[in-house]
C-alpha positions as CSV (number, residue, x, y, z in Angstrom):
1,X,0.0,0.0,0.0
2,X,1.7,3.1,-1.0
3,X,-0.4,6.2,1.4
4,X,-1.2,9.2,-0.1
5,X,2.1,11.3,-1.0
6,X,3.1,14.4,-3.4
7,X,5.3,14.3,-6.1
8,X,6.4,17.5,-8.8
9,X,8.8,17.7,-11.6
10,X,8.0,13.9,-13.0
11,X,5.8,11.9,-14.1
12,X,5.0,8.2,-12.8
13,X,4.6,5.9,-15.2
14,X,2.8,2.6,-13.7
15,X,2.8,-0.9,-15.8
16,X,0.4,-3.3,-13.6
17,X,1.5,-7.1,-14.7
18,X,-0.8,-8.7,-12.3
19,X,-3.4,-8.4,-9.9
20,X,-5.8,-4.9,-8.9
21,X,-5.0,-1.6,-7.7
22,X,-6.9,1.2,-6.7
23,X,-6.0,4.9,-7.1
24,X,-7.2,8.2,-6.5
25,X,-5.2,11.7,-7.3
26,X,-5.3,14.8,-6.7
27,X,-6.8,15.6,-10.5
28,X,-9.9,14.4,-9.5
29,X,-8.9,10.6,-10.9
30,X,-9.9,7.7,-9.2
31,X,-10.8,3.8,-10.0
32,X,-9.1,0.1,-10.7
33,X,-6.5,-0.7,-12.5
34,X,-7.0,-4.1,-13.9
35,X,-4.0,-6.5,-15.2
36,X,-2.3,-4.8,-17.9
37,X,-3.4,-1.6,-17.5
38,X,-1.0,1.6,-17.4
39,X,-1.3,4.8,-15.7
40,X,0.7,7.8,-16.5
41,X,0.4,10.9,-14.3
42,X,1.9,13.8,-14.7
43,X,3.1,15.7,-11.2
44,X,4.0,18.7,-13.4
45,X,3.5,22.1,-10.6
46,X,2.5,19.4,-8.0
47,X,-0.1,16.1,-7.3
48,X,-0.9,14.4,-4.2
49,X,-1.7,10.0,-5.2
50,X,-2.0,7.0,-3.2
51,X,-2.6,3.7,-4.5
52,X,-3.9,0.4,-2.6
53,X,-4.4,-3.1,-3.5
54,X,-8.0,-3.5,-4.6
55,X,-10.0,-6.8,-3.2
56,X,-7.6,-9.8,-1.7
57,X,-4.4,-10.9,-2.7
58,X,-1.3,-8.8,-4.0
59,X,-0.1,-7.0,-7.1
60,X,2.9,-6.8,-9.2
61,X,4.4,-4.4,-12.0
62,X,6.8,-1.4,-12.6
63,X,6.4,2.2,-11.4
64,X,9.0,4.0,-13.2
65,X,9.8,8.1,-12.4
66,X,10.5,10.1,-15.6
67,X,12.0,13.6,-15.3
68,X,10.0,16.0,-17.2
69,X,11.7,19.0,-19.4
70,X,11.9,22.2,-18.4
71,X,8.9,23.3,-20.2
72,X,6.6,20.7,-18.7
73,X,8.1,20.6,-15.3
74,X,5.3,22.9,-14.1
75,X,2.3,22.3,-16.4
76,X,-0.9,21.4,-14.3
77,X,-1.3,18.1,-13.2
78,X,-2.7,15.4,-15.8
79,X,-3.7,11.6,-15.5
80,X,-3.8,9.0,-17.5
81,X,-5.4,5.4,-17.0
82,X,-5.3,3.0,-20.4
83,X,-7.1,-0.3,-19.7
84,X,-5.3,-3.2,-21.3
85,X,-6.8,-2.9,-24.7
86,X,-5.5,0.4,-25.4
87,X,-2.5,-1.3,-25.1
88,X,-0.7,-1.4,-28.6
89,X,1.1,-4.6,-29.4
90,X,3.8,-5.6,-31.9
91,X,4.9,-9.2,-31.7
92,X,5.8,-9.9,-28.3
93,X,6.2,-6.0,-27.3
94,X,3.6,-3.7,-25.7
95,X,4.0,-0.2,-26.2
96,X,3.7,1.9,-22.8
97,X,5.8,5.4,-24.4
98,X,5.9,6.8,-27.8
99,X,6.5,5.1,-30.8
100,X,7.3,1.6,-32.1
101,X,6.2,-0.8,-35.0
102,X,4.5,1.9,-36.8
103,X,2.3,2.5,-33.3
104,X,1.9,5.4,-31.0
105,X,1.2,4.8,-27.5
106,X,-1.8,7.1,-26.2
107,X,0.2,8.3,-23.5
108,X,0.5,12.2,-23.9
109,X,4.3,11.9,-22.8
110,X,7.3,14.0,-23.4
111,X,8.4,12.8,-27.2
112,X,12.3,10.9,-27.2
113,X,10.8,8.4,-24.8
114,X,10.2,4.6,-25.5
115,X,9.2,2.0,-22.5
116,X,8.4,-1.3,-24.0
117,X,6.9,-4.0,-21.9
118,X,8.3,-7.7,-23.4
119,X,7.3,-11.5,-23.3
120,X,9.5,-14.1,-25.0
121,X,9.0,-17.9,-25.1
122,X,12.2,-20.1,-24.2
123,X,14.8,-19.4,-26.6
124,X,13.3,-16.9,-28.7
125,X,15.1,-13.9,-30.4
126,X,14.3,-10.3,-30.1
127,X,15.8,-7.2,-31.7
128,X,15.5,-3.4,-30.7
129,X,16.5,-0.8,-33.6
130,X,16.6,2.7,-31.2
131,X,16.1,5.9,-32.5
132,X,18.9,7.7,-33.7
133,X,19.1,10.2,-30.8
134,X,18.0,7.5,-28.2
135,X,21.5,7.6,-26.5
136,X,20.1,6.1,-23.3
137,X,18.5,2.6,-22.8
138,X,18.4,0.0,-20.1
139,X,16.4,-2.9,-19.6
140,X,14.7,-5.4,-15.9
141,X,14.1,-8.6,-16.2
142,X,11.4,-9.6,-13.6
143,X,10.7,-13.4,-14.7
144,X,13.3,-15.8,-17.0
145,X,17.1,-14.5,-18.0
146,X,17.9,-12.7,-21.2
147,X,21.5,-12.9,-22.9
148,X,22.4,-9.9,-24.5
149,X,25.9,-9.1,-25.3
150,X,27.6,-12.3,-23.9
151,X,25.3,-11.0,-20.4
152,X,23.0,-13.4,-18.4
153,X,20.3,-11.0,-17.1
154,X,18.2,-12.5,-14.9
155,X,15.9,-10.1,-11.5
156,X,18.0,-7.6,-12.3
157,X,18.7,-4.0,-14.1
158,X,20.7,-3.2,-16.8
159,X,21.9,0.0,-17.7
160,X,23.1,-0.3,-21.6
161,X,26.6,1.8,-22.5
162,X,25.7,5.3,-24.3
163,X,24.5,4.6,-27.9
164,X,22.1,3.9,-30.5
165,X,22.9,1.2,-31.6
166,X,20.8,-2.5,-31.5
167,X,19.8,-4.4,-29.1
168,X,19.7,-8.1,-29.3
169,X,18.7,-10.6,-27.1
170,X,17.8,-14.1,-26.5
171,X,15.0,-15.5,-24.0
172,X,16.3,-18.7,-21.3
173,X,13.2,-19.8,-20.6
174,X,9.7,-17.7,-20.3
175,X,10.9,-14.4,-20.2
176,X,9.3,-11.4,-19.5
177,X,11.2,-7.6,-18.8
178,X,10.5,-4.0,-20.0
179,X,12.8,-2.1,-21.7
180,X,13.6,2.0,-21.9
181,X,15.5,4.2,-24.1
182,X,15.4,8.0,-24.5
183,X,17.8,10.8,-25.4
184,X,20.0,12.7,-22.9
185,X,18.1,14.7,-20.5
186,X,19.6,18.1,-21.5
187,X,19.5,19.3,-17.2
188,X,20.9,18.6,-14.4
189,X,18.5,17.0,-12.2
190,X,17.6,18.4,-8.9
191,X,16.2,16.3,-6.2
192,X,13.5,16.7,-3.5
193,X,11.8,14.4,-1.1
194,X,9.3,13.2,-3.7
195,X,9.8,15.7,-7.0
196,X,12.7,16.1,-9.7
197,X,13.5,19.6,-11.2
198,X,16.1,21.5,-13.5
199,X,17.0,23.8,-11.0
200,X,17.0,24.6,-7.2
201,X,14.2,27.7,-8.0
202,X,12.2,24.9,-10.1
203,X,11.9,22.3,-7.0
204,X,11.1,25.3,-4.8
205,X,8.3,26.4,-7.1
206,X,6.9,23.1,-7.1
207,X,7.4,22.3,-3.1
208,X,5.7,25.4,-2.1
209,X,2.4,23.8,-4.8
210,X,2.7,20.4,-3.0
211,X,2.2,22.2,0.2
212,X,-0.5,24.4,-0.7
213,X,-2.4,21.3,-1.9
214,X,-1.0,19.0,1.4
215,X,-2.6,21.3,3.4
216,X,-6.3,21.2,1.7
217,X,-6.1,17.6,1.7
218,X,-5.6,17.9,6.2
219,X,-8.9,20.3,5.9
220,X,-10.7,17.4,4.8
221,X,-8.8,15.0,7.2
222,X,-6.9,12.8,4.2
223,X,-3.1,13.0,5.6
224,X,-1.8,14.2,9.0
């Protein structure tokens, strides 16, 4: 159970593999998220989320932070929650960010970003061609091993070297891992608490919003 928190400067990106989870935000969003589904939500100036298991039993999947640009960094907070079949699909890949296979996710993310969520059978072969500019790419494996570049990746992240060039790897046994590339994030990144920014004044900015809002949500008695 993750209770309600702020975040600014970022957006969470949340790939649910298995099981229910409920949310709610700041935006006025609330509901399930069923197996499969994805949620992007954009902190931008400032949000306040908490997320839950929904019914009995437990969940699993990836909640990944992605540093917006400067020009985004304070936009208003914005929600997204795709149910599994708005999901596009090439081959054994699932597009979560921007563009692959002639798709487009429907995630209203920053453009440069790819996350790819990936199932292989024992022994199969898959191959990544980046984009040009993507200089940064890495890659968790959460069930089998992949070999990629005389590696054995198995419950564990990889951070690829600095390029664009292919990636190539094979499945031991069922195999299932997502997989990011992007370019460079032209900043340096400034951290808070809970919020990533270009600069100290930025991370103020959006700290002073996350307190404004912090302290409407103790009016109505939802955080101490």
């Amino acid at each position: 159970m993750f209770p309600m928190h702020p975040h600014s400067g970022i957006a969470t990106t949340t790939v649910l593999l298995s099981g229910s989870l409920r949310y709610e935000d700041t935006t006025g969003a609330s509901g399930v998220l069923e197996a499969g589904s994805v949620e992007w939500m954009r902190a931008g100036q400032g949000v306040w989320h908490d997320a839950s298991p929904a019914g009995i039993g437990r969940f699993r999947g990836y909640q990944l932070w992605v540093a917006l640009p400067a020009a985004l960094e304070h936009a208003p907070a914005q929600s997204q929650y795709l149910p599994p079949e708005a999901v596009p699909q090439s081959g054994p890949a699932r597009l979560i960010l921007g563009r692959h296979a002639g798709a487009q996710s429907q995630v209203v993310a920053p453009e440069n970003l790819l996350l790819l969520h990936v199932r292989l059978r024992d022994g199969e072969r898959w191959q990544l061609a980046p984009e040009p500019d993507h200089h940064v790419g890495w890659l968790h494996v959460s069930e089998g091993a992949l070999h990629l570049a005389g590696a054995r990746i198995a419950n564990e992240l990889a951070v690829l070297n600095e390029s664009s060039a292919g990636i190539e790897v094979v499945a031991e046994g069922a195999t299932e891992f997502i997989l990011g590339t992007a370019v460079l994030h032209p900043h340096p990144l400034v951290l808070g608490h809970y919020s990533v920014h270009t600069s100290r004044a930025a991370l103020q900015r959006g700290e002073q919003e996350i307190a404004r809002l912090g302290e409407q949500l103790r009016a109505r008695g939802r955080v101490r």
